[in-house]
PLY file of the C-alpha trace (Angstrom):
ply
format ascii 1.0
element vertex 349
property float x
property float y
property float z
element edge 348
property int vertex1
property int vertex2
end_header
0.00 0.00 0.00
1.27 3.19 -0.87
0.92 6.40 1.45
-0.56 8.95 0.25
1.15 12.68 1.08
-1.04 14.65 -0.97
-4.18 14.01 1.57
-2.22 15.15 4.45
-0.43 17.58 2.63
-1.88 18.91 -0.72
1.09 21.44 -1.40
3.94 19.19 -1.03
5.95 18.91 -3.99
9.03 17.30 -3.10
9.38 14.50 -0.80
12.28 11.28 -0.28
10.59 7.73 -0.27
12.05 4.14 -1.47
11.34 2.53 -5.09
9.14 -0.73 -3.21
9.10 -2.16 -6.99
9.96 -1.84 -10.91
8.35 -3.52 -13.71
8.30 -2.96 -17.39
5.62 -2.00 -19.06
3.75 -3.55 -22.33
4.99 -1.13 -24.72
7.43 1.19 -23.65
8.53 2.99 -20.09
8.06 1.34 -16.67
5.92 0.97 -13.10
7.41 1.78 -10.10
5.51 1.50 -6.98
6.97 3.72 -3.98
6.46 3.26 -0.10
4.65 7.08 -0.05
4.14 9.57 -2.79
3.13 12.74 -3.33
2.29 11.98 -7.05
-2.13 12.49 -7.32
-3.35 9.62 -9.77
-5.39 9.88 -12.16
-8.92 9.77 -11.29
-12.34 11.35 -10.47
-11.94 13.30 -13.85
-8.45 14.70 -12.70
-5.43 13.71 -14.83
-2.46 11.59 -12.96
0.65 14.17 -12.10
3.48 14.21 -13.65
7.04 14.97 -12.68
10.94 13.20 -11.69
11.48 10.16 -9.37
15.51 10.28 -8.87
16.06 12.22 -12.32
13.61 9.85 -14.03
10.95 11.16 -15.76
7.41 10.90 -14.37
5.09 11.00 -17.37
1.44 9.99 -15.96
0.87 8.41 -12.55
-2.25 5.72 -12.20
-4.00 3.81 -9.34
-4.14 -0.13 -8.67
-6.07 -1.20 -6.00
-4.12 0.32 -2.70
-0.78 1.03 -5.16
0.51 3.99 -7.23
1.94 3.25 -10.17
4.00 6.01 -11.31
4.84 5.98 -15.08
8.58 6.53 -15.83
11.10 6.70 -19.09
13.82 4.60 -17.38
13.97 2.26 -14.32
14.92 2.73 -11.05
16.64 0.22 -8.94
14.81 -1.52 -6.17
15.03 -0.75 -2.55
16.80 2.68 -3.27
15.94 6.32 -1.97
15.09 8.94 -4.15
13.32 12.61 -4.50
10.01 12.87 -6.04
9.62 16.00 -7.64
6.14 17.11 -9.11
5.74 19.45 -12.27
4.39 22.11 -9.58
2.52 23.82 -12.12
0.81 21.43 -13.86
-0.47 20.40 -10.26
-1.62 23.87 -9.09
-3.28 24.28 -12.58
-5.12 20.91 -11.88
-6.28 22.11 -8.05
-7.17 25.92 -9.56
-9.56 24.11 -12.06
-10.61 21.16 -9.79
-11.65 23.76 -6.63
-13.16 26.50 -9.39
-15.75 23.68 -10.89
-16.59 22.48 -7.20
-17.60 26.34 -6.79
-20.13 26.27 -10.10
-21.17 23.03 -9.38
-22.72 24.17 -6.10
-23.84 27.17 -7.03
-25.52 25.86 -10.21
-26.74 22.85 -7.77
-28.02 25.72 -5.02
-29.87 28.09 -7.80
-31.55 25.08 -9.96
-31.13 21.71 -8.54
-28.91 20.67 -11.68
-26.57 17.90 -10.71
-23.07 17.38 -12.03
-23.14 14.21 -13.73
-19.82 14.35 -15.68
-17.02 15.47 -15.11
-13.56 15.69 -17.39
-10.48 18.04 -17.09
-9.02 18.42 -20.69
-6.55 20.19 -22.52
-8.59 22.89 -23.80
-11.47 23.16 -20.68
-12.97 22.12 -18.22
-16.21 19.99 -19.27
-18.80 19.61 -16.96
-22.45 17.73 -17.96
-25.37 19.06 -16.08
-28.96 16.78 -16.12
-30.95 20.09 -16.29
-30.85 22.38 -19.62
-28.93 25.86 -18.58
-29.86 29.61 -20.35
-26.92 31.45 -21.07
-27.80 34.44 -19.03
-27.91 32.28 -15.82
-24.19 31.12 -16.58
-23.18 35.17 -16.34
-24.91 35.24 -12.94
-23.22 32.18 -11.75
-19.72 32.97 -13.06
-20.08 36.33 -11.39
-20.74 35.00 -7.97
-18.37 32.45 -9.01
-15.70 34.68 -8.94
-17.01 36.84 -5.55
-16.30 33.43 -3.63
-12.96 33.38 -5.00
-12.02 37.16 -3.88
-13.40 36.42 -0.38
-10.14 34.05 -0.03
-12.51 31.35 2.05
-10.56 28.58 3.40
-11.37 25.18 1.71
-11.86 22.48 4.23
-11.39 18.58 4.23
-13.41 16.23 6.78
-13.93 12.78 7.23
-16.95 11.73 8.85
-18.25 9.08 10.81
-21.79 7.04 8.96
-23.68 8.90 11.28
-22.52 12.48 10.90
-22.10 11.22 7.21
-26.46 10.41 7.15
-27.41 13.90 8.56
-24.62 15.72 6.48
-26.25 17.75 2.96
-23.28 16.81 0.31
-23.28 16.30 -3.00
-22.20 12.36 -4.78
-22.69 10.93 -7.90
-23.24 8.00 -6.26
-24.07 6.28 -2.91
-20.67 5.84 -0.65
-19.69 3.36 1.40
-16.62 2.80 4.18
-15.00 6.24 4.89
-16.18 9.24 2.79
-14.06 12.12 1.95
-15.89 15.67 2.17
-14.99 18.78 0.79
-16.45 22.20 1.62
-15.76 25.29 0.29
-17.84 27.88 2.18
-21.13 29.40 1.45
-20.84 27.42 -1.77
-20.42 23.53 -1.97
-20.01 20.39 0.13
-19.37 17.58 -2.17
-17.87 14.03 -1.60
-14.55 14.29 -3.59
-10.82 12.16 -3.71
-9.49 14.74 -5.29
-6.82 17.80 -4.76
-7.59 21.39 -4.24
-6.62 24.67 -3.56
-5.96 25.70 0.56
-8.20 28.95 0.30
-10.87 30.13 -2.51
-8.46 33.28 -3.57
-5.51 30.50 -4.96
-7.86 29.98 -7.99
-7.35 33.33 -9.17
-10.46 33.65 -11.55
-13.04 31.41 -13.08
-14.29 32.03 -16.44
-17.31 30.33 -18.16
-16.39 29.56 -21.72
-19.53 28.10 -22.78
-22.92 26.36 -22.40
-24.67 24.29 -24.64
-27.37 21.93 -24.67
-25.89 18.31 -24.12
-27.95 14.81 -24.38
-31.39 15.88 -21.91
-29.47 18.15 -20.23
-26.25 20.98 -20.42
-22.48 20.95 -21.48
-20.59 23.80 -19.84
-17.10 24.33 -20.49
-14.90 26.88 -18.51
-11.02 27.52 -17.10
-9.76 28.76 -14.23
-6.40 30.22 -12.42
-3.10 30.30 -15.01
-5.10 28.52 -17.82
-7.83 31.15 -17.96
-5.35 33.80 -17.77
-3.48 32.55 -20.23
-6.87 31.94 -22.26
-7.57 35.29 -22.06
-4.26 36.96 -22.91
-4.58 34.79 -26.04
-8.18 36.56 -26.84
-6.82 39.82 -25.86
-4.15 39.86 -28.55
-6.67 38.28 -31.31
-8.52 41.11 -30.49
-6.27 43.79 -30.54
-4.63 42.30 -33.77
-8.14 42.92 -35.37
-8.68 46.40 -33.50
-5.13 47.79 -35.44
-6.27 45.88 -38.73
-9.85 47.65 -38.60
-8.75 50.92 -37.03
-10.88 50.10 -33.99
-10.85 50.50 -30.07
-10.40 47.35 -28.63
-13.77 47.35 -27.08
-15.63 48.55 -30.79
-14.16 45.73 -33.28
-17.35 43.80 -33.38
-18.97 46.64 -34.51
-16.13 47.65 -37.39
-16.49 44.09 -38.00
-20.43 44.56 -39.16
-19.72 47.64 -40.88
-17.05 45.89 -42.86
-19.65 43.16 -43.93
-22.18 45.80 -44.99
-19.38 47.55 -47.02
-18.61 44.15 -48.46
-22.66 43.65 -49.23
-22.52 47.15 -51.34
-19.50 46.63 -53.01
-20.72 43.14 -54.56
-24.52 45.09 -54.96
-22.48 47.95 -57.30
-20.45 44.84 -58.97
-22.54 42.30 -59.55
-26.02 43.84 -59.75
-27.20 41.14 -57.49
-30.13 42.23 -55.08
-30.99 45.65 -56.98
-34.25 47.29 -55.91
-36.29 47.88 -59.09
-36.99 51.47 -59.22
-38.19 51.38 -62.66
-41.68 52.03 -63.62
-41.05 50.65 -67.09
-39.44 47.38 -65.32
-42.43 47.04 -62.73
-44.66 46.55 -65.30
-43.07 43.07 -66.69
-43.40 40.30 -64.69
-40.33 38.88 -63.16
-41.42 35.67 -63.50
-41.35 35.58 -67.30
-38.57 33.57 -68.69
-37.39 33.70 -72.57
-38.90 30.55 -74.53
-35.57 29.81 -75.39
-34.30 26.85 -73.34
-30.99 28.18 -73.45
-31.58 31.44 -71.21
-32.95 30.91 -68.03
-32.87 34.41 -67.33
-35.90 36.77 -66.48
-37.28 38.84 -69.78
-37.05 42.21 -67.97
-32.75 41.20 -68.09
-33.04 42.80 -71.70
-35.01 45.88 -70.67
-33.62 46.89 -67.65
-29.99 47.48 -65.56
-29.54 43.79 -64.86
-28.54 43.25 -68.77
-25.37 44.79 -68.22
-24.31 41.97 -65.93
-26.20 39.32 -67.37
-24.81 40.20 -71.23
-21.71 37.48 -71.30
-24.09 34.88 -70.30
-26.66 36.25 -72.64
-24.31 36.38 -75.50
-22.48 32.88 -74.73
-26.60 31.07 -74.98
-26.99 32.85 -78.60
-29.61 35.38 -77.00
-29.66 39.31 -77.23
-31.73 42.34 -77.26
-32.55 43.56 -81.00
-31.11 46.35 -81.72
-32.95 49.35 -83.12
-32.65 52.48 -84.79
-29.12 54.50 -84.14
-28.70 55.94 -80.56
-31.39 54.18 -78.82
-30.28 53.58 -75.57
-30.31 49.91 -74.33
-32.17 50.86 -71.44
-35.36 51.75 -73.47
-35.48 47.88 -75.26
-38.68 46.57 -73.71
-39.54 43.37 -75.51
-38.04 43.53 -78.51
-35.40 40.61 -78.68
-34.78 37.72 -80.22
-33.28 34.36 -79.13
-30.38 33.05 -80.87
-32.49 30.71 -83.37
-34.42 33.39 -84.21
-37.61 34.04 -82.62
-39.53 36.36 -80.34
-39.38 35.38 -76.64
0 1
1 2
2 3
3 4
4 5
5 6
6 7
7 8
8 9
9 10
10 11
11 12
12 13
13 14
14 15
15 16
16 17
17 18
18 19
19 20
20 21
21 22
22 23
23 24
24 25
25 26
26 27
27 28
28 29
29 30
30 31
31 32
32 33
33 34
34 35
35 36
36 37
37 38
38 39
39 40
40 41
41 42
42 43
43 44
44 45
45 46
46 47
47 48
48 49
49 50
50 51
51 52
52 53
53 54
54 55
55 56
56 57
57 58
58 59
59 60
60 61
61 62
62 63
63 64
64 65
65 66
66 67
67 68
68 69
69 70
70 71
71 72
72 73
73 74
74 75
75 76
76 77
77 78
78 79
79 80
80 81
81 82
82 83
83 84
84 85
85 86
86 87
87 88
88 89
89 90
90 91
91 92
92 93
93 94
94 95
95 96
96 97
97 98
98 99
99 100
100 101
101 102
102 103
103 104
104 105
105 106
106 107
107 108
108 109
109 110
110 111
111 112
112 113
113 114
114 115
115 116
116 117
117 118
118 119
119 120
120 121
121 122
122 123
123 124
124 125
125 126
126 127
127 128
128 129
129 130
130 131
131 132
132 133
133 134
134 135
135 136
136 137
137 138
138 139
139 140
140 141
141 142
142 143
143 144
144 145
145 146
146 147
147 148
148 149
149 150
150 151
151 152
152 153
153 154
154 155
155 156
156 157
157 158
158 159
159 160
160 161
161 162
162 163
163 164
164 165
165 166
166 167
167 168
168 169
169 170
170 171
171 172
172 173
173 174
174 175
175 176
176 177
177 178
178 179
179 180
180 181
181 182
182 183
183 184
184 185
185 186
186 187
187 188
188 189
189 190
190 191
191 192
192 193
193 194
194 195
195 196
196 197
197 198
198 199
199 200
200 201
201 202
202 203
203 204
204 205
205 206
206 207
207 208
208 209
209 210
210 211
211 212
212 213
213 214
214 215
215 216
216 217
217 218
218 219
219 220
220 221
221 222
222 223
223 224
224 225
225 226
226 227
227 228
228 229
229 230
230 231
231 232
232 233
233 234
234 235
235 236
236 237
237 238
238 239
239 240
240 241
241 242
242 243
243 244
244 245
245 246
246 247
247 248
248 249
249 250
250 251
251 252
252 253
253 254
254 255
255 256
256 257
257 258
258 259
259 260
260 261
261 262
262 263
263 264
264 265
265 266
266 267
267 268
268 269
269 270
270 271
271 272
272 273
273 274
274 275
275 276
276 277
277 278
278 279
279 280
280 281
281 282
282 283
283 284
284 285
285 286
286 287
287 288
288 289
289 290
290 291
291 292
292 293
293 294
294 295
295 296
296 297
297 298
298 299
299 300
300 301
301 302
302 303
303 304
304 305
305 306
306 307
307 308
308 309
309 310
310 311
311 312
312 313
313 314
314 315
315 316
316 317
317 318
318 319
319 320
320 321
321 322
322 323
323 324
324 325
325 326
326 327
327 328
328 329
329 330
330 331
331 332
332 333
333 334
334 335
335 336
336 337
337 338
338 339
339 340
340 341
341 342
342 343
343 344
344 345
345 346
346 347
347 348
């Protein structure tokens, strides 16, 4: 059985303890299996730490049964001391996010009842699956009051309670728990059955952001980050945006708007171009039907093309079927030409 240091002391990230067992792995790399660790496996949603054992690499770190398998590049000889080291960052990052979706999940759980049903800590967000559908405009409540818990710098505490404190306690589970249960409260907010590592005090999670909501099997998919990945999130927005506010000639906080005036531009430009969309103004136009089509198979085209504006577009297409306006005496504008052309074989349309 391996002890585990990070339940006794989350923020430890260096410790000595002796390699208890080495074995090769299927494909590549090896398992070694210390007397304690400080190494968090994989579980719960939360992604196994990484780090070095002795200089080794740790690359993922997994749970069997009571053991801790840490994942290393090279082996490591049995019976010897060495220092764990953790990738310090990629831990806080992991308790930032873990302790900021504990806070939505019991605030969302508090406002509407909606319980967390899945849970998954990715690359690119947090993912959380709600059973109750979610309006956007309740997410900006939430992520506001979110973020209030987080500046009040509440201190995040662990308890393990007996059955009976355990049957009049109000906690949130996925499912029912048996044999000694693991509670985590944040303040004001959540109390919620969890394995997992988190911050000491709300205000080490920096900020929580709400990416997203959308509507997911009978229920809601949120996504969101929090802490360094949200900042760092953000920073990359902030410099899409400002790249697009110097392209556009736009304050920062105006580029959606230069945006739809760009797109309107765009729409008049093609209008004066390509004579698509043109309001007919005509009187002489009005009075032909639209829906009138030459008899010739080979243009598809409205009649009024050969008395109106449109023919000056339409006139490569017109000439390529074999079909034109007739001329008629010198000088008469093409404008004027009401029905007076002929297809290419000939004949009046």
């Amino acid at each position: 059985m391996t002890e585990r240091i990070f339940y006794t002391d989350v923020c430890c990230h260096t410790f000595q303890a002796t390699v208890l067992d080495c074995q090769p792995r299927k494909k590549k790399g090896y398992e070694v299996i210390l007397d304690k660790t400080a190494f968090y496996p994989e579980g719960g949603g939360q992604p196994g730490d990484r780090g070095t054992l002795g200089g080794v690499h740790v690359t993922d770190t997994q749970e069997r049964g009571e053991d801790i398998l840490h994942l290393t590049d090279a082996p490591l000889e049995v019976g010897t001391q060495v220092t764990g080291t953790l990738d310090w960052n990629w831990r806080f990052s992991l308790m930032q996010n873990h302790s900021g979706e504990h806070i939505v999940s019991g605030i969302l759980h508090r406002r509407t009842g909606a319980n967390n049903v899945g849970f998954h800590m990715g690359n690119d967000a947090i993912i959380i699956d709600f059973d109750v559908e979610l309006p956007p405009e309740l997410l900006q409540e939430v992520e506001q009051e979110a973020n209030e818990v987080v500046w009040k710098n509440l201190p995040v505490q662990v308890t393990y309670p007996t059955p009976e404190e355990l049957e009049t306690l109000d906690y949130r589970s996925k499912k029912a728990l048996t044999g000694q249960v693991r509670i985590v409260t944040f303040p004001q907010t959540d109390t919620c059955a969890c394995c997992g590592t988190h911050v000491v005090r709300t205000g080490e999670i920096g900020v929580i952001k709400i990416l997203s909501v959308q509507k997911f099997k009978e229920g809601s998919r949120v996504e969101m980050l929090c802490g360094s990945r949200a900042l760092t999130y953000l920073r990359d927005v902030f410099e899409q945006n400002h790249r697009i506010s110097v392209a556009l000639s736009a304050k920062p906080l105006k580029t959606a708007d230069a945006v739809e005036r760009l797109k309107a531009d765009k729409e008049q430009t093609d209008y004066r171009l390509n004579g698509r969309n043109r309001p007919c103004s005509s009187r002489r136009q009005r009075r032909w039907p639209v829906s009138e089509t030459c008899s010739c198979s080979r243009s598809p085209w409205p009649r009024t093309a050969f008395g109106s504006c449109r023919w000056r577009s339409w006139r490569p297409a017109a000439d390529a079927a074999g079909c034109s306006p007739a001329t008629t005496r010198k000088g008469t504008n093409m404008l004027s030409v009401r029905r007076r052309a002929t297809c290419g074989r000939g004949s009046r349309p």
